[in-house]
C-alpha positions in Angstrom: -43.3 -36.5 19.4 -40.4 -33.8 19.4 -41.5 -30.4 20.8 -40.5 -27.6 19.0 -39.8 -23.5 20.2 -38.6 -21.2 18.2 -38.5 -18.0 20.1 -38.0 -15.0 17.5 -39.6 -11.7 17.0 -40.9 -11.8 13.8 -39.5 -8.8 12.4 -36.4 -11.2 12.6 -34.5 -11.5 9.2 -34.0 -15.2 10.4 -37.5 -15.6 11.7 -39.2 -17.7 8.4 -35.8 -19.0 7.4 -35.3 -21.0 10.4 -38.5 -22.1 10.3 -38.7 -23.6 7.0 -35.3 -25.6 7.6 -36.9 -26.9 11.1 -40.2 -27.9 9.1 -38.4 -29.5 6.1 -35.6 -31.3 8.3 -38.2 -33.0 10.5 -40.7 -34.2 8.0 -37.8 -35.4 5.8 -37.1 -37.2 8.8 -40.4 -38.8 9.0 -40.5 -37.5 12.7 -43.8 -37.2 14.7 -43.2 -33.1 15.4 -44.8 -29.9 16.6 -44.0 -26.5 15.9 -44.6 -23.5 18.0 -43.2 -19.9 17.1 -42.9 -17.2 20.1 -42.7 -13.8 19.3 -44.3 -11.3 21.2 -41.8 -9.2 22.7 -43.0 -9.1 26.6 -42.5 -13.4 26.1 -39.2 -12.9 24.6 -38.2 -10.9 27.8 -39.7 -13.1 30.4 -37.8 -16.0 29.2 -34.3 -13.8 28.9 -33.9 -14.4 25.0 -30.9 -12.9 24.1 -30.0 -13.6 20.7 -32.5 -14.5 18.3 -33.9 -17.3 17.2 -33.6 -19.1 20.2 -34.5 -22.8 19.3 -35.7 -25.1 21.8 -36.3 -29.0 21.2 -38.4 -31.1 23.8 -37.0 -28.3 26.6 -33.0 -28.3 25.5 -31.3 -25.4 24.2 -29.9 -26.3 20.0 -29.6 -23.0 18.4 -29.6 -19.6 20.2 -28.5 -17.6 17.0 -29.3 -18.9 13.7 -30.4 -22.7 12.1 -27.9 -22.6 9.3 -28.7 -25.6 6.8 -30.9 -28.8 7.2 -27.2 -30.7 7.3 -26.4 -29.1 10.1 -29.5 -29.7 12.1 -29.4 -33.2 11.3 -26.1 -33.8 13.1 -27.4 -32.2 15.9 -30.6 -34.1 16.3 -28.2 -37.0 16.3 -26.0 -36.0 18.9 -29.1 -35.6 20.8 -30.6 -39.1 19.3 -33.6 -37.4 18.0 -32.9 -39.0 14.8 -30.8 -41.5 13.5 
């Protein structure tokens, strides 16, 4: 299973954006996957996020400004050999 952060304050123009790309990249990929959004603000502080959204898969940094396109995720998570 791939674990999932995306760390953005929902007032974000990015915040449901990013998350639908995420969603629709992994289950396209027929990927065991779980999703979790963080955004309360005092979170977002603790953990220095300093652009926004801040995506985190299974604890490694991909994104810390914006998810593009589903192509562009997908050569990342093959880089990481997430997917193939």
């Amino acid at each position: 299973m791939i674990n999932i952060k995306i760390y953005c304050n929902k007032k974000h123009e990015a915040y449901e954006r990013v998350y639908e790309i995420i969603y629709e990249t992994m289950f396209e990929s027929n990927i065991s996957f779980e999703i979790k959004r963080i955004s309360e603000p005092k979170v977002l502080r603790m953990q220095n996020i300093v652009s926004e959204p801040h995506v985190v898969f299974n604890n490694q940094v991909v994104y810390t400004k914006n998810v593009s396109s589903k192509e562009e995720l997908k050569t990342i998570l093959q880089k990481l050999k997430l997917i193939k």
